[in-house]
N, C-alpha and C positions, 0 to 999 in steps of 0.2 A: 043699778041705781046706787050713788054714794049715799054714806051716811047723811043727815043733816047735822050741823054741828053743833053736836052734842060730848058733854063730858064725863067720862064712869070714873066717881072716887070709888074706889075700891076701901071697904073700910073691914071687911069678915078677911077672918086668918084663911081659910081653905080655897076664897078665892085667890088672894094672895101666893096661896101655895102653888095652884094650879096657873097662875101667871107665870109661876120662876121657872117651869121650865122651860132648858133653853130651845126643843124642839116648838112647845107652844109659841114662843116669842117671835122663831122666824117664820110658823103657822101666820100669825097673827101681821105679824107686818106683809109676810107675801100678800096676806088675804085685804089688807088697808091699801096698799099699789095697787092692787088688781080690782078692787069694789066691790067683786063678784067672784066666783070661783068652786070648779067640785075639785075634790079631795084630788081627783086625778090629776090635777091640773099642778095644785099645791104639788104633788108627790114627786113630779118632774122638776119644781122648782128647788124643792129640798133633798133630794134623788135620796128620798126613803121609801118604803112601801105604801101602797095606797091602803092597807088594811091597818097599818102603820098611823098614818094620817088621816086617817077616819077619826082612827079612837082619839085620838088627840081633841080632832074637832067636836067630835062629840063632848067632850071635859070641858072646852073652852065655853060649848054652848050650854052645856048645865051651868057654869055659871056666870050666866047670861052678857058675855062678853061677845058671842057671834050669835047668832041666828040665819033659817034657815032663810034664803032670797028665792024669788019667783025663778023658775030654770028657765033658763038660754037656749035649750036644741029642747029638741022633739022628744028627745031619750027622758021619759017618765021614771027612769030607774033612776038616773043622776041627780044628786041634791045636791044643791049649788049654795053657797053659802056667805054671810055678808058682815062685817063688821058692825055692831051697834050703835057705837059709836067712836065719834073722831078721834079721843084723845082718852087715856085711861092715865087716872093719878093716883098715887098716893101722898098721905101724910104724916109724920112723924105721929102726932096727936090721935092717931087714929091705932097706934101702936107702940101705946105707951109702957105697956107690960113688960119683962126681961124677953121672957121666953116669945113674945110676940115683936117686942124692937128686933129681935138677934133675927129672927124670919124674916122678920124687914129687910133688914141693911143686909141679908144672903142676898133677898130677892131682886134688891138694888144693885150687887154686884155683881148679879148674872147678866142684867140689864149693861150697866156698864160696858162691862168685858164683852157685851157682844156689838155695841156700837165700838167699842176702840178696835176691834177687827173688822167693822164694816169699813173703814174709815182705811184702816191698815191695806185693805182689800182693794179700793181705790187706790193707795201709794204703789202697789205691786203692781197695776194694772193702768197706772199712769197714761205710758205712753200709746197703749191701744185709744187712748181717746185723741180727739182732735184738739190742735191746739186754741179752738174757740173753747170747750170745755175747759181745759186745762189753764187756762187764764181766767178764767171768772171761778174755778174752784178756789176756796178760803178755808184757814184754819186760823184762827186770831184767838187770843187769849189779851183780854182786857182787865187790868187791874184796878180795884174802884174802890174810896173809902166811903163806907154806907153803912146807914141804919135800919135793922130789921124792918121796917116798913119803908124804906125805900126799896130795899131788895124786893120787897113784896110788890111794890111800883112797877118797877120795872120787869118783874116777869109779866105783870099784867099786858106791859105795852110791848114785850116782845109776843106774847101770845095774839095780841090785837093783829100785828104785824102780819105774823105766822098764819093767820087766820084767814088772814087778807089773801094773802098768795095760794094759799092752798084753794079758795074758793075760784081764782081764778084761773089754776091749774083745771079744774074739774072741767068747768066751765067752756073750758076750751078744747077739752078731751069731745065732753059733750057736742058742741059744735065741729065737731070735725078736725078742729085746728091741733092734728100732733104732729105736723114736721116739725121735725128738729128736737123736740120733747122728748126728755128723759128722767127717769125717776131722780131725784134730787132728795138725800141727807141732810138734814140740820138738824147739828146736837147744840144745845148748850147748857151749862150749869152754872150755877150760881150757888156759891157758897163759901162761907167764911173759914179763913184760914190767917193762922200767924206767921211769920217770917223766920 
């Protein structure tokens, strides 16, 4: 069953911590695509150890970013496990300290650096896709002059957006409807810069 959507600010430095890493991170999205998932499953996806990605998941779920989901097969031994919620944020203001921004902005660049290699990942892999995929895939960079509360605007309404579509993607998983359905990336940032 997916999350309902729901959004974790992250605001304590140790979760924070145990977010940066970069094995957690692709734990953590494999486990948002999939809704559901045991460690084994994860471990095939990430092709590390399942004793490996246990311990992981177990960190994630102390603090309280997964928990455990009702199990799928028969197998009583297997813990199947499920994201809490849809979308995990931070905020600058919630990490206003030295020693606690610098954790920040690490934790942001691990983030980063692993969507511009997802991203990367697709350009390598381009041509094994059909070219209906490969014509609707987009990378657009929009320049805007705006004030902190318009920027604030408009994350809102791309999240409305984003919100929309993913509710509709489930929905459709749930009904049966996956031809043609494929996991789908969208990054975007918003933030100010001078010339």
């Amino acid at each position: 069953m997916a999350p309902t959507e729901k959004t974790h600010r992250v605001k304590d430095l140790d979760t924070l911590k145990a977010l940066g890493h970069p094995l957690r991170i692709q734990l953590y999205r494999a486990l948002s695509v999939a809704g559901t998932a045991t460690a084994s499953q994860l471990a095939d996806q990430v092709d590390e150890a399942v004793s490996l990605v246990s311990y992981h998941l177990r960190k994630l779920a102390a603090h309280g970013i997964i928990e455990e989901a009702e199990g799928r097969s028969g197998d009583a031994r297997e813990r199947w496990w499920q994201p809490v919620s849809t979308v995990i944020t931070t905020k600058d203001e919630d990490f206003d300290a030295p020693e606690r921004a610098a954790v920040h902005t690490a934790v942001s660049r691990v983030y980063a650096r692993q969507r511009s290699e997802l991203y990367e990942r697709y350009l390598d892999e381009k041509q094994a896709w059909s070219a209906d995929w490969r014509g609707v895939a987009f990378a657009s960079e929009y320049l805007l002059r705006l004030t902190p509360a318009e920027l604030e605007r408009l994350k809102e309404e791309l999240d409305e957006v984003v919100v929309r579509w993913r509710r509709h993607g489930i929905a459709a998983r749930e009904a049966g409807d996956t031809e043609g359905r494929e996991n789908v990336a969208v990054h975007a940032h918003g933030f100010p810069f001078r010339a």
